[in-house]
C-alpha atoms as one frame of an Amber mdcrd trajectory, in Angstrom:
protein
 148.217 108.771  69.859 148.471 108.288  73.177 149.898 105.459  75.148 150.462
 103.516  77.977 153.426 100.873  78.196 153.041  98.743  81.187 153.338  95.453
  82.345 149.740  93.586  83.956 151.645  91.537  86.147 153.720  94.297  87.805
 152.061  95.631  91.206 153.664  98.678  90.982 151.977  99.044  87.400 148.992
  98.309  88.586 149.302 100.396  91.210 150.160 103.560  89.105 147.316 103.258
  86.538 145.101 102.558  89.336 146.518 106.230  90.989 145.664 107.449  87.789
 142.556 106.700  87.035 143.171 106.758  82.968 140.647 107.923  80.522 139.734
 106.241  76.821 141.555 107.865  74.940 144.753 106.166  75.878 145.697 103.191
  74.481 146.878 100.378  77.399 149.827  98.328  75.824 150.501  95.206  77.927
 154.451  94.639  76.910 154.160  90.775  77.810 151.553  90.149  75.488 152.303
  92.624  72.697 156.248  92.949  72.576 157.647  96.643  71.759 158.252  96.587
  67.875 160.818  98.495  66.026 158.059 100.868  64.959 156.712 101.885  68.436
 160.584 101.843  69.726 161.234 104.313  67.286 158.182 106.374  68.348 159.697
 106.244  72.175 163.202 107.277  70.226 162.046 110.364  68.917 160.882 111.853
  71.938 163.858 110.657  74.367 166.399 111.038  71.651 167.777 108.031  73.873
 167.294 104.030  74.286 168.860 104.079  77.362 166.764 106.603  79.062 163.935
 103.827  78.143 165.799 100.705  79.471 165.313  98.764  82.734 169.051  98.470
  84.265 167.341  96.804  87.328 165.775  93.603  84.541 166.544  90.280  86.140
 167.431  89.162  82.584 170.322  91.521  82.803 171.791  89.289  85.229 171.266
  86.524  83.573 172.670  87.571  80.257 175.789  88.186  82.632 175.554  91.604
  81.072 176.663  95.008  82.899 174.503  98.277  81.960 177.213 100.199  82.419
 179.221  98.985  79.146 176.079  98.650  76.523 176.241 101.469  73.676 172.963
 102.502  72.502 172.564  99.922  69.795 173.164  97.335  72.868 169.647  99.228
  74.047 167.693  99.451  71.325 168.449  95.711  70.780 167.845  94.405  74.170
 164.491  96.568  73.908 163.509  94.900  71.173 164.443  91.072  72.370 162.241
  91.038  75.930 159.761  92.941  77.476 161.381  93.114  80.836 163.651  95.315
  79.087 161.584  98.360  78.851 161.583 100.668  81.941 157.686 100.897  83.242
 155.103 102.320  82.791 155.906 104.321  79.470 153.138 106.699  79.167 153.256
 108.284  75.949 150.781 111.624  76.151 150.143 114.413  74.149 153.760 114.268
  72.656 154.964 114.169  76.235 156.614 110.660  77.654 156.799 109.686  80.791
 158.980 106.925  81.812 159.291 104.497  84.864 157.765 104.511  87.981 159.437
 107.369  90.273 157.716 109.188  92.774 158.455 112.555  90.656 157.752 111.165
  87.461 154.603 109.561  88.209 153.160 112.955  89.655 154.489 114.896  86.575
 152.299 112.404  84.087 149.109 112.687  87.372 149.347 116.470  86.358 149.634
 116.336  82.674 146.536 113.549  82.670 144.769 116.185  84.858 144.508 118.747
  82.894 141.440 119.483  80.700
């Protein structure tokens, strides 16, 4: 199925699906509202082989936590992932087995091109 991981209050979010112009067939997942469960983490897992390649190091909650990226281990991910939304690196568009994560200039074209094609 595919999906799209983003955050409604996030102008940069926004911004990207707007860029996009998304179809129906993809499922919009607003992370504040409906938090990342084990079984979609484990969906993201599968394709990155990685919980860190889906984690925001730049969360303000990181801070907070007084916690430094730099020293988690992956279970440190996969459990921040699953404790707030602000932990999840956006937009995650899952597509056609493909994921696309965050909000790069080069990563947001790669996912425009892979929406593109018919």
């Amino acid at each position: 199925m595919n999906k799209l991981y983003y955050l409604s209050s996030c102008s940069t979010c926004k911004k990207i699906i707007k860029q996009w112009s998304l179809n129906q067939s993809i499922s919009l997942i607003d992370v504040k509202k409906n938090s990342i469960d084990e079984k979609a983490l484990k969906e993201l897992f599968e394709i990155t082989n990685s919980y860190e390649a889906l984690f925001n190091k730049r969360a303000q909650l990181l801070k907070k936590l007084n916690l430094n990226s730099n020293e988690l281990k992956e279970k440190d991910f996969k459990k921040l992932l699953l404790t707030h939304y602000s932990f999840l690196k956006r937009p995650v568009l899952l597509l056609n087995s493909k994921i696309y994560i965050g909000n790069s200039k080069k990563n947001v074209r790669k996912a425009e091109i892979e929406l593109n094609k018919k």
